[in-house]
C-alpha positions in Angstrom: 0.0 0.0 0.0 1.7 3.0 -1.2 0.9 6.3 1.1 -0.5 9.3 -0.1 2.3 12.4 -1.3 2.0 15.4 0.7 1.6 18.3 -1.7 4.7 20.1 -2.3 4.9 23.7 -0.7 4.9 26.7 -3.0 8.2 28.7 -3.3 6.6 32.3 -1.9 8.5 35.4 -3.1 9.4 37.5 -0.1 9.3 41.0 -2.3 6.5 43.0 -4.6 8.3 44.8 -7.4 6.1 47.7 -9.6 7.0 50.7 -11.0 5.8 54.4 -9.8 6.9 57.5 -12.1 9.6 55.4 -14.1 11.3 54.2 -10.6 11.5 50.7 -9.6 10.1 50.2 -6.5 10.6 46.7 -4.1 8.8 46.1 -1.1 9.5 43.7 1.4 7.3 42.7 4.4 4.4 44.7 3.1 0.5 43.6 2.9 -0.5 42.6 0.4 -3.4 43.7 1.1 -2.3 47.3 1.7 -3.8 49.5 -0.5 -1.8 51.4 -2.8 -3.3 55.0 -2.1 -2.1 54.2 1.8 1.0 52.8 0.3 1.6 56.3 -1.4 0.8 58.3 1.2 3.2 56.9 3.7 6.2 56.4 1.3 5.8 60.4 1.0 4.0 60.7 -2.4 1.2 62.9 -0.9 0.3 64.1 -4.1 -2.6 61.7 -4.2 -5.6 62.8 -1.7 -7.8 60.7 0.2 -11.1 61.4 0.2 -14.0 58.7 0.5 -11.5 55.9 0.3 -15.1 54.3 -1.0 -13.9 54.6 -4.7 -16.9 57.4 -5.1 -15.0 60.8 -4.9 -11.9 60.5 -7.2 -9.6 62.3 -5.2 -6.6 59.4 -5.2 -6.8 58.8 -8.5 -3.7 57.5 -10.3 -3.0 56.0 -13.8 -2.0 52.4 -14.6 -0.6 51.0 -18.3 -2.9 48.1 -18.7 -4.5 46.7 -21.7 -7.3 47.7 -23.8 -10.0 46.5 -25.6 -7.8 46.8 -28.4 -5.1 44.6 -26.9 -2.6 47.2 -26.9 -1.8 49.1 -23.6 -3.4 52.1 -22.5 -2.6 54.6 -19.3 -6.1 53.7 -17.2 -7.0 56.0 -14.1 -7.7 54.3 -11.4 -9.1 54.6 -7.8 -6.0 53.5 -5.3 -7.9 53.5 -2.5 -9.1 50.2 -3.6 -6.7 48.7 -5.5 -4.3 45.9 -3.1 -0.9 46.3 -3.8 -0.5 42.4 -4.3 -2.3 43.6 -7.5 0.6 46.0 -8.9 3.0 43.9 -9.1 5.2 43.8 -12.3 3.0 47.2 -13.0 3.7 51.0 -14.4 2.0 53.5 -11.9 1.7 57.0 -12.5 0.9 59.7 -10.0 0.5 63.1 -9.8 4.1 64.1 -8.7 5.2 62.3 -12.1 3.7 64.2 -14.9 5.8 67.0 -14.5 8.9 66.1 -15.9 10.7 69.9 -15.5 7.6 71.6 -16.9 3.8 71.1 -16.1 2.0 68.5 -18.3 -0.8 69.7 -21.0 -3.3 69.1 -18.3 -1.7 70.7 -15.4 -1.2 74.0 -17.9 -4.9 74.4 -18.7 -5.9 73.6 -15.3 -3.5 76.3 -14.5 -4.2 79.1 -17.2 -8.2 78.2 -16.9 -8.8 78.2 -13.2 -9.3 74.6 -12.8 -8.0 74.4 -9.2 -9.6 76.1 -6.2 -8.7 74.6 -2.5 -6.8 72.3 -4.9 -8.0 68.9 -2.9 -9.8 67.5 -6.0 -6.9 68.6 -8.6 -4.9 65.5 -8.6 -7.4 63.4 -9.1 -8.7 65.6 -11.9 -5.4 66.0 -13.5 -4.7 62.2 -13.8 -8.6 60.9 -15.2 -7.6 63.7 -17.7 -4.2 62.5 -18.6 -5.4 58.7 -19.0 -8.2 60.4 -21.1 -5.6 62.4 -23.0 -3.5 59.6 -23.7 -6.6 57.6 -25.4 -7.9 60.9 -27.2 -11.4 60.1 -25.0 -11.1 63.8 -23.3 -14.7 64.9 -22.5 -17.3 65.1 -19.4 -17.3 61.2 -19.1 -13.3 61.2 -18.6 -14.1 63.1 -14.9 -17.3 61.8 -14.2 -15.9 60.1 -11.2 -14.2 63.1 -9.4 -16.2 65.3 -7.5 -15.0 68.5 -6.7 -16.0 70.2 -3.4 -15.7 73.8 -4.3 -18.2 73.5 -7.2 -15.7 74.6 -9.5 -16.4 72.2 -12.7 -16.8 75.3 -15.2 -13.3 76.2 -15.1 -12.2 72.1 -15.0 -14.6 71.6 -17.9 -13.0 74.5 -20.0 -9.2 73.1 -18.9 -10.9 69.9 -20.4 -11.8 71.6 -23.4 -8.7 72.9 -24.5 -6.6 69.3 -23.7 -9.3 68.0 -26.3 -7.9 69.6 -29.2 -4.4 68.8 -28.5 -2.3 65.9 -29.5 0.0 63.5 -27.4 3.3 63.9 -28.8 5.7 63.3 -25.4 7.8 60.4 -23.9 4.5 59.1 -21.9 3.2 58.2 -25.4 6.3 56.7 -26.7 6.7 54.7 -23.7 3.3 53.6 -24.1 4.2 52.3 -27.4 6.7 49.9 -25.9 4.5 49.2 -22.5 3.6 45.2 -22.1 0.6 43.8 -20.7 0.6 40.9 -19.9 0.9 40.0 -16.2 3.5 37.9 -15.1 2.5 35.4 -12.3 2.5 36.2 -8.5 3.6 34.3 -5.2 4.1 36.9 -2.3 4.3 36.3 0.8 4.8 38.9 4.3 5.3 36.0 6.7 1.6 36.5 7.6 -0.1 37.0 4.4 0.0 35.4 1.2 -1.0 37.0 -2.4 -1.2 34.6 -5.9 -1.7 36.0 -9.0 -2.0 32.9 -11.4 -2.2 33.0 -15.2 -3.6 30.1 -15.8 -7.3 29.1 -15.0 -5.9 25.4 -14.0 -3.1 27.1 -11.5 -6.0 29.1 -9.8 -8.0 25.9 -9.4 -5.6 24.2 -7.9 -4.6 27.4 -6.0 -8.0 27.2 -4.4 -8.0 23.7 -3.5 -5.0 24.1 -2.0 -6.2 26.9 0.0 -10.2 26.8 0.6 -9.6 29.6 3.0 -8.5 32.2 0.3 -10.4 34.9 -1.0 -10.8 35.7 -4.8 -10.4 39.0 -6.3 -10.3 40.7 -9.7 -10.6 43.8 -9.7 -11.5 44.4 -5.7 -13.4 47.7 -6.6 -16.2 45.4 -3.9 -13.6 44.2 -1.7 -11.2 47.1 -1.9 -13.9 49.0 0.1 -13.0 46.1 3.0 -9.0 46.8 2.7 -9.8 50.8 2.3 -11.4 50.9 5.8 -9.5 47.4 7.5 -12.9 46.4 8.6 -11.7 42.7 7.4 -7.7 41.0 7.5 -7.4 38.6 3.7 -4.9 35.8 5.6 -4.8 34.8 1.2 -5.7 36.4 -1.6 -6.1 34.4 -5.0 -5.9 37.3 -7.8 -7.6 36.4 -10.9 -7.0 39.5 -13.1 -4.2 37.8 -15.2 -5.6 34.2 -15.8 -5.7 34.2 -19.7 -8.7 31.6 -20.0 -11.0 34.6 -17.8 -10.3 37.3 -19.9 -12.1 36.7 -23.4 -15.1 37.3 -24.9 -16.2 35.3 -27.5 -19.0 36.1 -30.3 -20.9 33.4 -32.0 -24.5 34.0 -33.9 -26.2 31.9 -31.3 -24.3 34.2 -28.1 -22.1 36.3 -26.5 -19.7 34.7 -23.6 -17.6 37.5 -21.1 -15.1 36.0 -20.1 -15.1 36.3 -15.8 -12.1 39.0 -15.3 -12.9 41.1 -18.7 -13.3 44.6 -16.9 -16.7 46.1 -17.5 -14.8 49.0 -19.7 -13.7 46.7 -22.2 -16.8 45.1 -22.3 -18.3 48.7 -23.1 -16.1 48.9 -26.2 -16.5 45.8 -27.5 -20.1 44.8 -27.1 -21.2 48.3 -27.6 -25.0 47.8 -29.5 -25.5 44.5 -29.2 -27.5 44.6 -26.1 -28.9 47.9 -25.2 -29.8 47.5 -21.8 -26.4 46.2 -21.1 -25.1 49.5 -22.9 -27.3 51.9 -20.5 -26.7 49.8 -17.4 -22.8 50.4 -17.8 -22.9 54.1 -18.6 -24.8 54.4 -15.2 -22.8 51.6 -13.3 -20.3 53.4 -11.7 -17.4 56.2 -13.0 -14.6 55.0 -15.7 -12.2 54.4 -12.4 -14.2 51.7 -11.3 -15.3 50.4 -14.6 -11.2 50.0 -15.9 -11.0 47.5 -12.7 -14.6 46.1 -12.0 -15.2 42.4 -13.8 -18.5 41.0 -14.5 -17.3 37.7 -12.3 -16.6 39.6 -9.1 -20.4 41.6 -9.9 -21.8 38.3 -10.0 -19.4 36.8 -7.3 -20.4 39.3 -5.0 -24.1 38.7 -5.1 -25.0 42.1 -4.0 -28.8 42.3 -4.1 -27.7 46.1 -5.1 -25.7 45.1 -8.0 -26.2 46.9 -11.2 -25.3 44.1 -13.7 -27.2 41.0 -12.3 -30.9 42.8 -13.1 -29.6 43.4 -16.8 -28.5 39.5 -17.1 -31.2 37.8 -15.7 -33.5 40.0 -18.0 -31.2 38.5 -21.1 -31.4 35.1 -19.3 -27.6 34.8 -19.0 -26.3 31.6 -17.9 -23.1 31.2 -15.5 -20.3 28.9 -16.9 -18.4 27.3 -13.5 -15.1 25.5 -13.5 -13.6 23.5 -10.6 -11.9 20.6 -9.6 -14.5 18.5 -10.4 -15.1 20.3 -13.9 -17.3 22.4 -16.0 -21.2 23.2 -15.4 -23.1 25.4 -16.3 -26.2 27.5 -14.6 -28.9 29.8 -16.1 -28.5 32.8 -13.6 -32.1 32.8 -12.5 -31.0 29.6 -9.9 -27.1 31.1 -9.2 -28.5 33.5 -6.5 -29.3 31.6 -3.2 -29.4 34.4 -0.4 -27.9 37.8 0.9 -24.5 37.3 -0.6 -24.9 33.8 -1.1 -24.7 32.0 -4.3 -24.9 28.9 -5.6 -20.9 28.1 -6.0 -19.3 24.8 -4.7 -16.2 25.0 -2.6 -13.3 25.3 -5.0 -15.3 26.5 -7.8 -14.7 29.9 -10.0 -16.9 31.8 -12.1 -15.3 30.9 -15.7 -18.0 33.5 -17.9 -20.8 34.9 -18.4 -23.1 33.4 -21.2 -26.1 35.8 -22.9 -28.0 34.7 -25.9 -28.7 36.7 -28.7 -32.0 34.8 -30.5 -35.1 36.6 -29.6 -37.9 34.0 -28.7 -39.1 31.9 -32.0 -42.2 33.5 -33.5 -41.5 37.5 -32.1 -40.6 39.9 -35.0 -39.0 42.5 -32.4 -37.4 42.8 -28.9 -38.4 45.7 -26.5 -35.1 46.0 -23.9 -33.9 48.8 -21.4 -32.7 49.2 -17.8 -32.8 51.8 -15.8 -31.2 53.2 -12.3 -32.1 54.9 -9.6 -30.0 56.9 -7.5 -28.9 59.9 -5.4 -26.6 60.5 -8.2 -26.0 59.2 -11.8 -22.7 57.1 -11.9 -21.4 57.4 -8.8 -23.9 55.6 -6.8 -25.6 52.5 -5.5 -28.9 51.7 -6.9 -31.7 52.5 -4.9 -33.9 50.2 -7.4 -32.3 48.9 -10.7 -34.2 47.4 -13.1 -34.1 45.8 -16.9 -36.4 44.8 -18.9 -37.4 42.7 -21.9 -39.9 42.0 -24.3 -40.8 39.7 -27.3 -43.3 40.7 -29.4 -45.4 39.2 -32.6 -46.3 40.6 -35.3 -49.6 41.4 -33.4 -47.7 42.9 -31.2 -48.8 40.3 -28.5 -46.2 39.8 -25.9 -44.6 36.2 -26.2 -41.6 36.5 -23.9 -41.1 39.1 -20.7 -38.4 39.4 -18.3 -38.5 42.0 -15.4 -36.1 41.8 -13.1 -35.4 44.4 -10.0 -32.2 44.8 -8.0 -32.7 46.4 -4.4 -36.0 45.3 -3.7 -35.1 41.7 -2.2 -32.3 39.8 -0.5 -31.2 38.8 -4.1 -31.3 40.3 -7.2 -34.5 38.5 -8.5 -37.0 38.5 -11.6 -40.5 39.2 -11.6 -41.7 35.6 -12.1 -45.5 35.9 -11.2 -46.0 38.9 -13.4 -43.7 37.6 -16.2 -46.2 34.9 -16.7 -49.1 36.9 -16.8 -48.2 39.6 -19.5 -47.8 36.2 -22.1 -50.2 36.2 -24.5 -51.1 39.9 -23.7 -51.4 42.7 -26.2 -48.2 45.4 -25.6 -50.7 48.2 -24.6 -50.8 51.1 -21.8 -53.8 49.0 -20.5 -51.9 46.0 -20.3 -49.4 47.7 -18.4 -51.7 49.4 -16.2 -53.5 46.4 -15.6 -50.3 44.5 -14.3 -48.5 47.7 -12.1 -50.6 46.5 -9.1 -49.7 43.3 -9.0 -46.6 44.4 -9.6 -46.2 47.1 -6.7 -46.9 44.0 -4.6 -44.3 41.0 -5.7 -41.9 42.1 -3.6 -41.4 43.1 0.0 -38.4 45.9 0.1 -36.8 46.8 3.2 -36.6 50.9 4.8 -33.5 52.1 4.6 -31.0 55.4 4.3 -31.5 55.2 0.6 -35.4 54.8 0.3 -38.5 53.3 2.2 -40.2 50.7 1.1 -43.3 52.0 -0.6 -40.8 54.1 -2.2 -39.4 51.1 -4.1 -42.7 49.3 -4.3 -43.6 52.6 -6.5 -40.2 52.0 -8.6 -41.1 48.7 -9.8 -44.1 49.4 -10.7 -43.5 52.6 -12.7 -40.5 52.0 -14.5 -42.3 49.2 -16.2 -44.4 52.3 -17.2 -41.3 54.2 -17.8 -40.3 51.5 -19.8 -43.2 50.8 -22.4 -43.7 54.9 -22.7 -40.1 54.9 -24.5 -40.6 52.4 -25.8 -43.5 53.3 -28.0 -41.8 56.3 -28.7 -39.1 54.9 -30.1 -39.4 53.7 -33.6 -39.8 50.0 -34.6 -36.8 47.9 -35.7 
């Protein structure tokens, strides 16, 4: 009888190695779970503010090269309050202090000459989304949307904008971002106490996780940076899946689009723009271009936030999850992945692999009605009081054969609106169809009081923007 091999222990790095402003930087003994914005401030780099440390204000923004939609690497601003330092390793980081270079940058000039700084708290973080956006030639209102300023000063800021807009990027910053690489190489760090693994491979983070059941997953930690930001939680091991190759494609057939897991939501706006326009909408509203360069669709999903703005849009599209794990491949229409308040269906050892949606509209409909909506204190910076997507198959009598409602915010989970979704079928796509439903509808659900809203506040929500919904929609004209 031959006994069972001990697995062999993993040789653990004892140093984190990224670049800031062109200088190499090592650190030993260091969290990995330290964030880089607390990292900056006390190596002396005090350029970069802290604000919310939530991700919301865009005070300690910074720029990363990473890669693009395109494949080719881009400068990306970034919040660093929520980004682990386990994550920057092998990365280019560029601050405030940085831009410089002996005289001020393009967008520190106009800032300058145009009044674009007033207590100056908020400048750093304006001044870097606006170089990322430079960089990309993607300069407008949308590059700042996710830095507030306090002193109401956004006329000036949007005129500095303005005149960066017409320039063109002729400096070292683009030529080194000719020669930039992207790809990740693979992590094993170690501070004595804490252990960080970026894999590459979806098989090495498998076996990773079996390995260690204890450790926590993260992509782009724009959930669970806000957990690091405010130490309200230690991460003993984190398994970083932001560089495994299998997790980061998104495949087009006819018959469906699949997202890969760790594809951040911005390249998904690029590349699937128009194909689904309720996924467009949601992402223009889910959060400001800082979160959407880091946030994945896996860790939206992963999270199960019944506030999340991507899980109302996919079970509306009757997405299916694709799972991988020691024991294989299966796959889970999204409807059943959601078991509880941030609680999902995931086996020990399992990962989210992608996201499936299909693009055939049901057989016999000659058009599809889809939209989502959010609603909030603000526009993109955030959380939902109710999301909500629809859609809707209809014949060439317009009689509805296919509806999907489905509501974040309202429940435990994000959930669809089964009961009623059964009820419209068969039912002419008329205002008194709709008004016919809305009371049934203001009733499915059982929202809880909070901060945000009450609950007859949301129970109002659901119900009218259904209404909302088929008013644009017959405004709009036929496809």
């Amino acid at each position: 009888m031959v006994a069972a091999q001990e697995p062999q222990e993993i040789p653990l790095d004892r140093s984190l190695s990224f670049t800031i402003n062109s200088a190499r930087v090592s650190l030993k003994g260091v969290s990995p779970a330290m964030t880089l914005l607390e990292y900056l401030r006390q190596s002396g780099r005090v350029g970069t503010k802290e604000g919310c440390g939530d991700g919301d204000c865009g005070a300690c923004t910074v720029a990363i090269v990473a890669e693009g939609a395109d494949g080719k690497p881009h400068y990306q601003a970034v919040n660093s309050c929520l980004i682990p330092i386990g994550s920057l390793a092998g990365r280019q980081v560029i601050t405030v202090e940085g831009i410089a270079n002996g005289s001020l940058h393009p967008v520190q000039q106009a800032m300058v000459e145009l009044g674009g700084s007033q207590c100056g708290y908020c400048t750093p973080g304006f001044i870097m989304s606006l170089f990322a956006a430079y960089y990309d030639r993607t300069v407008d209102d949308v590059a700042v949307e996710g830095n507030l300023c306090r002193c109401t000063g956004y006329l000036p800021i949007r005129r500095a904008a303005q005149q960066v807009a017409q320039l063109e990027p002729a400096d070292h910053f683009s030529e080194t971002l000719a020669t930039a690489p992207t790809t990740l190489e693979p992590v094993r760090y170690t501070d004595f106490e804490h252990q960080f693994f970026r894999p590459t491979q979806l098989q090495e983070a498998i076996d990773l996780l079996q390995r260690y059941p204890e450790a926590v997953l993260v992509a782009g930690a724009t959930d669970l940076g806000l957990e690091m930001s405010h130490h309200r939680q230690t991460f003993p091991i984190l398994i970083s899946l932001e560089a495994v190759s299998e997790l980061k494609q998104i495949q087009q057939t006819p018959e469906s689009i699949e997202i890969g897991a760790a594809v951040p939501l911005s390249q998904i706006e690029t590349q699937l723009h128009g194909i689904f326009p309720s996924l467009d909408e949601m992402l223009h509203w889910f959060a400001a271009r800082q979160v959407r360069n880091r946030a994945t669709i896996g860790g939206n999903l992963g999270t199960a936030s019944p506030i999340g703005d991507l899980p109302p849009v996919l079970l509306a599209l009757d997405a299916e999850v694709q799972i991988t794990g020691i024991n294989g491949n299966r796959s889970l229409p999204l409807v059943q992945f959601f078991k509880g308040y941030r609680q999902t269906e995931l086996q020990p050892g399992e990962i989210i692999r992608s996201v499936r949606i299909p693009r055939q509209i049901t057989p016999g409909a000659v058009r599809r009605l889809t939209q989502s909506y959010k609603i909030g204190k603000r526009g993109t910076d955030d959380i939902s009081i109710v999301a909500a997507s629809f859609t809707i198959d209809l014949d060439a009598q317009d009689q509805i054969l296919h509806a999907r409602l489905a509501y974040g915010g309202v429940a435990a989970t994000p959930v669809r609106a089964i009961a009623v979704e059964q009820q419209l079928i068969g039912q002419p796509w008329t205002r008194a169809t709709i008004q016919a439903i809305k009371p049934s509808l203001r009733e499915t659900f059982t929202p809880l009081t909070d901060l945000r809203g009450s609950a007859d506040y949301r129970k109002l929500l659901v119900a009218n923007l259904f209404e909302k919904f088929f008013t644009e929609m017959q405004q709009r004209t036929p496809l």
